[in-house]
Each structure stands twice: as structure tokens, then as C-alpha cells.
C-alpha positions as CSV (number, residue, x, y, z in Angstrom):
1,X,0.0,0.0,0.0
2,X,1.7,3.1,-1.3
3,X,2.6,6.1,1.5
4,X,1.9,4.0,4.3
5,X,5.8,2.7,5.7
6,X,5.1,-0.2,2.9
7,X,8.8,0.4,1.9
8,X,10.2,-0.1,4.8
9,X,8.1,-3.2,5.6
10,X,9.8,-4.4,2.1
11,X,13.2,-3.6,3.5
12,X,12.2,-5.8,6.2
13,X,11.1,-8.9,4.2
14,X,13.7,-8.4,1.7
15,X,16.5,-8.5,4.1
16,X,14.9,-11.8,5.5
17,X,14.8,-13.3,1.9
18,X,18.0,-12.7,1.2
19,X,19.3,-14.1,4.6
20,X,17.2,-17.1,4.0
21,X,17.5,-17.5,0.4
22,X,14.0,-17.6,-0.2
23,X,12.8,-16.9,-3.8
24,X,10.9,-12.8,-4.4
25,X,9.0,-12.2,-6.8
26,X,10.0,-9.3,-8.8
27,X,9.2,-7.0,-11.7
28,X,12.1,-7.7,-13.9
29,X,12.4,-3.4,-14.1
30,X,12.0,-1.2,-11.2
31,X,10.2,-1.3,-8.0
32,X,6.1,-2.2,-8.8
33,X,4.5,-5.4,-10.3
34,X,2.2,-3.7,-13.0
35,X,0.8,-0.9,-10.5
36,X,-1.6,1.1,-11.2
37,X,-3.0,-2.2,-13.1
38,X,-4.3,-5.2,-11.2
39,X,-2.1,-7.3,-10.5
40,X,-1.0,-10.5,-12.7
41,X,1.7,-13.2,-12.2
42,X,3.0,-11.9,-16.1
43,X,4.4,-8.7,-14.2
44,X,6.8,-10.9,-12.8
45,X,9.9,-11.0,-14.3
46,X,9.7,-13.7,-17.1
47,X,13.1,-15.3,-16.9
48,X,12.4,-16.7,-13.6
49,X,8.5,-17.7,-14.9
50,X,8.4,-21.2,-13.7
51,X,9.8,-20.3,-10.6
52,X,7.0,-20.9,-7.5
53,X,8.0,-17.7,-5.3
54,X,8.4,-17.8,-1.3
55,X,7.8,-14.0,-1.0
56,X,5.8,-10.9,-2.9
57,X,5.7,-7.3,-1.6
58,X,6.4,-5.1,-4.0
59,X,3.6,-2.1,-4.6
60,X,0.7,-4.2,-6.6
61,X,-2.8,-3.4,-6.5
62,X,-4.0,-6.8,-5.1
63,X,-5.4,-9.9,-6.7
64,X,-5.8,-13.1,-4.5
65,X,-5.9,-15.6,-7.5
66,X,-2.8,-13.7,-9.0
67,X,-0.8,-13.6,-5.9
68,X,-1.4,-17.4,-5.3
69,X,-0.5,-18.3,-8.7
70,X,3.2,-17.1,-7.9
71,X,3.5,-17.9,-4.6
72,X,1.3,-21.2,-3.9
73,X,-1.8,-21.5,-2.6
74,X,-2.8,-19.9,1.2
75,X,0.0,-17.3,1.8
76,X,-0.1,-15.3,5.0
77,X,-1.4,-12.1,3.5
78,X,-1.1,-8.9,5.2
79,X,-1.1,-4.9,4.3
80,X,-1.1,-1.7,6.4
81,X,-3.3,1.2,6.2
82,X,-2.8,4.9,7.2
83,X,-5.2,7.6,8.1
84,X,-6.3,8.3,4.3
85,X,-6.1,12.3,4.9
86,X,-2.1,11.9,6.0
87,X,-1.6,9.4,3.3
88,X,-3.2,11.7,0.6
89,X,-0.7,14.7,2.0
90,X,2.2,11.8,2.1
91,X,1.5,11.0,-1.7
92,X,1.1,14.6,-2.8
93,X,4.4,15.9,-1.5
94,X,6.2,12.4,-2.6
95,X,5.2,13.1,-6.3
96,X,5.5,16.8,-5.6
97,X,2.8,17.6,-6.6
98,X,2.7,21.5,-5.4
99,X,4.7,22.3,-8.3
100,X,1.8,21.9,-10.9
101,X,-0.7,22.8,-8.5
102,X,-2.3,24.3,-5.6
103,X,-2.9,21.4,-2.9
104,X,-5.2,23.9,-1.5
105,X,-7.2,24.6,-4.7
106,X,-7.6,21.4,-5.2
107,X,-8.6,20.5,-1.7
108,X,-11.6,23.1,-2.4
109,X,-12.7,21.4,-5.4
110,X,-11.3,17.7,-5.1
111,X,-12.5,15.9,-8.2
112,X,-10.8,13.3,-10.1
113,X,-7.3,11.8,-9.7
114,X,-4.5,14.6,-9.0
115,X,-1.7,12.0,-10.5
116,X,-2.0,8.7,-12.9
117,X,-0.6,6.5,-9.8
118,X,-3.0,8.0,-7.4
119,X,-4.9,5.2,-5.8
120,X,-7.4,5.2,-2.9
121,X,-6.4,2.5,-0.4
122,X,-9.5,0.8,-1.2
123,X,-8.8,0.7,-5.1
124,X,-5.2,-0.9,-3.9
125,X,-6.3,-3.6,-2.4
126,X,-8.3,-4.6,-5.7
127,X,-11.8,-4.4,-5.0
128,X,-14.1,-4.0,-7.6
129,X,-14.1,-1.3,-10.7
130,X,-16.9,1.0,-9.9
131,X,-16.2,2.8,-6.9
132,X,-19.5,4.6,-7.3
133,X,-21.0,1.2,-6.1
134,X,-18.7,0.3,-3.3
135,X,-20.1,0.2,0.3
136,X,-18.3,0.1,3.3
137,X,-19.4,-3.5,4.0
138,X,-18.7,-4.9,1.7
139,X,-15.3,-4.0,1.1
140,X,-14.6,-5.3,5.1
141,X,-15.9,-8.5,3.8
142,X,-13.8,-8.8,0.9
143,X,-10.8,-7.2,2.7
144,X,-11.0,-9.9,5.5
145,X,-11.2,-12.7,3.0
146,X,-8.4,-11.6,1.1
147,X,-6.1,-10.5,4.1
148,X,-5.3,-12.6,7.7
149,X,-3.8,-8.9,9.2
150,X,-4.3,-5.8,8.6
151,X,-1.7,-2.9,10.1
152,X,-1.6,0.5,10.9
153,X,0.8,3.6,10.6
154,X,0.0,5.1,12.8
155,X,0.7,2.3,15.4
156,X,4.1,1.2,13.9
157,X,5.5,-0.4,16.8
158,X,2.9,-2.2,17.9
159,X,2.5,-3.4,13.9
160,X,5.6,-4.5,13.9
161,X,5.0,-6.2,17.1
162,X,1.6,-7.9,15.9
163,X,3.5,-8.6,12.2
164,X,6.3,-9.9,14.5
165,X,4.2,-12.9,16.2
166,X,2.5,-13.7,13.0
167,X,5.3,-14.9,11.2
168,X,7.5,-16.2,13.7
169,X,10.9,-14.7,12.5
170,X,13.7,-13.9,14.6
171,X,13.5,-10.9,16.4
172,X,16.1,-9.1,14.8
173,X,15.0,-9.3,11.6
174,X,12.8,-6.5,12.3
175,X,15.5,-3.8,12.4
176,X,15.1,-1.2,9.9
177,X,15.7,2.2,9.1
178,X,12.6,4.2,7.7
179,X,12.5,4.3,4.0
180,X,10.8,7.3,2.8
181,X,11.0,9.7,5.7
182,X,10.9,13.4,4.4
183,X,12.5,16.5,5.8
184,X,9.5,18.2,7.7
185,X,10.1,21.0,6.3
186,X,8.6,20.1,3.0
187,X,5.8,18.7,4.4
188,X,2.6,20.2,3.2
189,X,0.1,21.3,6.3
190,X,-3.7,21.6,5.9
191,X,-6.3,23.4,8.4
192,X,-8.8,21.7,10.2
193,X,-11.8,22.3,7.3
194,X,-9.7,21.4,4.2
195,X,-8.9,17.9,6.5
196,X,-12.6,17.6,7.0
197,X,-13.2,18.2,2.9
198,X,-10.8,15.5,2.1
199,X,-11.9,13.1,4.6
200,X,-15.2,13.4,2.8
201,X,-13.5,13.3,-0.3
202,X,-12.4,10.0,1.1
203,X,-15.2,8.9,2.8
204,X,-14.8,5.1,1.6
205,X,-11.1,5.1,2.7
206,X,-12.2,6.8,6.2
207,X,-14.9,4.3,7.1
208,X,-12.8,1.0,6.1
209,X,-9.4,2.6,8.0
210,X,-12.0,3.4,10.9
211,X,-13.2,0.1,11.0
212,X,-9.8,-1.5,11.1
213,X,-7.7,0.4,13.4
214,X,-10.9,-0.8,15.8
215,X,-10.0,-4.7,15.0
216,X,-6.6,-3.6,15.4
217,X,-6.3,-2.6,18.6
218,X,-8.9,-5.8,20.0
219,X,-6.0,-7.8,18.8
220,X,-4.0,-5.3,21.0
221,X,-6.5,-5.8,24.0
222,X,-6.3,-9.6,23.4
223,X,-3.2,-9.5,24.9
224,X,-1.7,-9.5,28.6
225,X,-0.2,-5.8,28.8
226,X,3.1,-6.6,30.5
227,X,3.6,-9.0,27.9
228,X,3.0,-6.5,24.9
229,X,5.0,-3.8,26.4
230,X,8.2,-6.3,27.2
231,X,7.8,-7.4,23.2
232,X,7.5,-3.9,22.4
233,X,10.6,-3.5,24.6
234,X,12.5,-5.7,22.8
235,X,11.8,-4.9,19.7
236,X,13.3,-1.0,20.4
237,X,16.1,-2.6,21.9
238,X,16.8,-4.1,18.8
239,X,16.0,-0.4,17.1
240,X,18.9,1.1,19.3
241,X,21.3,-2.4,18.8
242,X,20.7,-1.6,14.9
243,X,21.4,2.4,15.3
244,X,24.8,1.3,17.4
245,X,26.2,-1.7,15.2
246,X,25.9,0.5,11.9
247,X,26.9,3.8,13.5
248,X,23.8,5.2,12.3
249,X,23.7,8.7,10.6
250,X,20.4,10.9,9.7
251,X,20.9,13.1,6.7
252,X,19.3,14.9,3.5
253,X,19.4,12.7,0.9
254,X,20.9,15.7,-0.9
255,X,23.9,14.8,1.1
256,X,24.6,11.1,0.6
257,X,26.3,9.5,-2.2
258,X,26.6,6.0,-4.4
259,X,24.2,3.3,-3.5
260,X,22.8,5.2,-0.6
261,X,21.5,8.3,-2.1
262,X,17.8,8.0,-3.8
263,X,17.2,9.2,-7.1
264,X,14.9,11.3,-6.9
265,X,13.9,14.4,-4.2
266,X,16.5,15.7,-2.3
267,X,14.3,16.6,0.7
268,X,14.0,13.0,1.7
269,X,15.3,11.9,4.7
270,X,18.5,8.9,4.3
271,X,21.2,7.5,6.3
272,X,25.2,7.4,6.6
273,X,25.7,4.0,8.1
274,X,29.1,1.3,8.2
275,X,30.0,0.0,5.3
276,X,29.2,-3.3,5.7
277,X,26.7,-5.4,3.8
278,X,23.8,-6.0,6.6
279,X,24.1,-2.2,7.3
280,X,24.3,-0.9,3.7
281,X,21.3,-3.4,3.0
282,X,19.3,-1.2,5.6
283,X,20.1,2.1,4.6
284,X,19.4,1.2,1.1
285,X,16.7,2.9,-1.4
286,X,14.5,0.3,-2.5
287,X,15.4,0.4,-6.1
288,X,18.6,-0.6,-5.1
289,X,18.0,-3.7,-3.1
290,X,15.8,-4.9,-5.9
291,X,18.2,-4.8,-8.1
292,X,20.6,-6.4,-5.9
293,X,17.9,-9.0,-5.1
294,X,17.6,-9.6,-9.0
295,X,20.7,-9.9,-9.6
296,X,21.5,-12.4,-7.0
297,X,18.5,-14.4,-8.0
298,X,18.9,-14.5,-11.9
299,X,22.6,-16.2,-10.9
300,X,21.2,-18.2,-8.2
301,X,19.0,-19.9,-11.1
302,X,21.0,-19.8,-13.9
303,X,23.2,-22.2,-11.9
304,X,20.0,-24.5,-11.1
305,X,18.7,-24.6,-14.9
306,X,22.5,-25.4,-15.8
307,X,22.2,-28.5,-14.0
């Protein structure tokens, strides 16, 4: 889900992948498997076609049957959601989009799609075509049967710690470095009646992330509260192990260099870290681990076809 800490929760499973040598399935260019379209198991990359995949995150917009054609049948399925207003703000500063237009103008008078990739959350996770006809229930039906946890932003530790017990991994796999953080400076700021226009604006959105950040935190309830706060005590320990072990260093992206820097924006947020490979593999842009990913994959098969 695009604008919601997605790309860091790739960083996360990528790392894991490539620790474990389990197979990803990739676009073979870039970062997204066909998105805006639906997706289909033809937007992975074709040289590794008969490959049955262990892992898929890159940004899609979902299809159940697609997704189990490439990685086998009943996956653990998960995706995170953010407060649809923030995300909106998140998406329109990340294509920077200020420079064609007026955010406020258009908050005034939202109608149609500011930007081709612009997606409701709703529209990602591939429910239906006419969003005219879409009710809130049943879009929570479709989303439960097509998803066994659903995270929130704006409750990224305890995510982490719910995404944590669901798939069993060691602990420190969950170090990471945030992915897209932008200088806060450039971020755009709305009053209280444009938020209220655009929550209207995206009243589907509003009604399903309502809904949800409800079940999430029952599943937060469910459990015995010295027990969630010593996991989510853990799991910052392992934050400030990570921030030690690779000398961690906050910067403009402006300021790094090589595989480090993005390619695009200079007011995003990266990191300086040691030059090692588990550190440079968190500090990473995404682009850039793919293509390592790819690369390491393609060889990895080569070798296997050769015998």
C-alpha cells in the first residue's frame, strides 16, 4: 500500500529473503509489479516464470488468485493502512505535486485523480471497478477474506510487534531504518476544514481505516499488557542495537552519495551508516536492493537450470 511505511516493511522482508535464500518475486524493471494495473503473475519478471516464489511485496494493486498463482496457494497475506487524509498529503508531497498545483485549490474542489498512480487504499487492495457502487461492508468483507492482518501507521510499533508474532521470524529481523522519511520542512500542512473536505473526499477510505484500526487494537486488547509492552521493549532494543552496530547517521538525501543516495527528491530523509553489507542493505533505497535481489537471483537460477 503506497505512502503507508510499505517500503520499509519491504526492506524488512527483503532482508529476510536474502538471509534465507527464499525466492521474491520481482518486476524484472524497477520497484512495482504492474501498478496502477491489477495485479498478474506476467508482471513478474519472465526469466524466472516457472519459478514458484516464497515472498511478494512489491507495490501491486491486489489480486488473490494472481498472488497465489506465484507464490502457492494460502500465503499469510497482510497490508497496512494509514489515516487516508495523511496518506493523501504523504502521496502529494512524494510526487510533488505542489509544483503543478495548488494542494489547497484542489482541496476546495477535489475531483478526479491529481496523478496517474494516485490510488485510494481501497482501489489498492483490488476491490471491484466501480467505486461509485462500493459500500463500506462490503469492502470489510472482501478485505478480510483476502487479508489474515491488517496494520496500521500510525501504530508502527505495535504493527511491527503484531507482524512480529504472526510470522515467527527472529526478532532481529525487524531492524530497519525508515524508507521514505521526508525533511519536515517540505511537508505540506492543511487546516482543520480542508482535512474535514478531504476526509469526505475520502469517505470510503475513512470508514474501512476506521473500521480496522478498531480490530486492530482488539487484537491489541487480546493480549496481557506486561507482555505487549516487554515485546514492544524488545523490539526497540533491537531499534537502538541496529542504530549502534551500523553507526547510524540521519541526513538529507541531498547529502549522501553512491548506493545510498535515492534518485529522486533531495528533501527526503536517508542514512550514513558502516559500510558493511547487513548495514548498507538497511540504509538502502529500494530500487537498489531490488536490483541487488535480482541480480543475486537470476545467478542463483542460472546455476540450477545449468544442471
Amino acid at each position: 500500500m503506497h505512502k503507508t511505511g510499505s517500503t520499509t516493511i519491504s526492506n524488512i522482508i527483503y532482508r529476510h529473503a536474502m538471509a534465507h535464500d527464499l525466492n521474491v518475486a520481482l518486476p524484472k524493471r524497477g520497484t512495482m509489479l504492474g501498478y496502477p494495473q491489477r495485479f498478474h503473475r506476467a508482471f513478474t519478471d519472465q526469466r524466472l516464470y516457472l519459478v514458484l516464489f516464497d515472498i511478494l511485496c512489491s507495490h501491486m494493486v491486489w489480486d488473490l488468485h494472481q498472488v497465489e498463482r506465484t507464490i502457492g496457494k494460502k500465503p499469510f497475506t497482510f497490508t497496512i493502512l494509514r489515516d487516508p487524509v495523511e496518506r493523501f498529503i504523504s502521496f502529494w508531497d512524494h510526487y510533488q505535486l505542489g509544483s503543478h498545483q495548488n494542494l489547497h485549490e484542489f482541496i476546495r474542489n477535489p475531483k478526479g485523480s491529481p496523478h496517474p498512480e494516485w490510488l485510494t487504499m481501497v482501489q489498492e487492495m483490488g476491490y471491484g471497478n466501480s467505486e461509485s457502487k462500493w459500500n463500506a461492508e462490503d469492502v470489510i468483507r472482501y478485505t478480510d477474506a483476502n487479508f489474515k492482518l491488517i496494520l496500521i501507521q500510525e501504530h508502527w510499533n505495535e504493527s511491527m510487534f503484531l507482524l512480529w508474532h504472526s510470522l515467527h521470524w527472529n526478532i532481529k529481523d525487524f531492524g530497519h531504518l525508515p524508507q521514505l522519511k521526508r525533511d519536515e520542512e517540505h511537508k505540506s500542512i492543511i487546516d482543520h476544514d480542508e482535512r474535514k473536505r478531504l476526509e469526505e473526499w475520502l469517505k470510503l477510505d475513512h470508514e474501512i481505516y476506521k473500521h480496522y484500526l478498531t480490530v486492530f487494537q482488539e487484537k491489541l486488547n487480546h493480549w496481557n499488557p506486561s507482555d505487549l509492552q516487554e515485546g514492544l521493549d524488545k523490539m526497540a532494543l533491537v531499534q537502538t542495537n541496529v542504530t549502534i552496530a551500523c553507526e547510524v547517521k540521519e541526513t538529507l538525501n541531498a547529502n549522501l552519495s553512491g548506493i545510498l543516495r535515492k534518485t529522486f527528491d533531495s528533501h527526503f530523509l536517508g542514512f550514513n551508516v558502516k559500510n558493511t553489507t547487513d548495514c548498507l542493505s538497511l540504509a538502502m533505497p529500494e530500487e537498489t536492493l531490488v536490483r541487488k535481489i535480482r541480480k543475486v537471483q537470476l545467478k542463483k537460477f542460472h546455476v540450477l537450470n545449468a544442471k
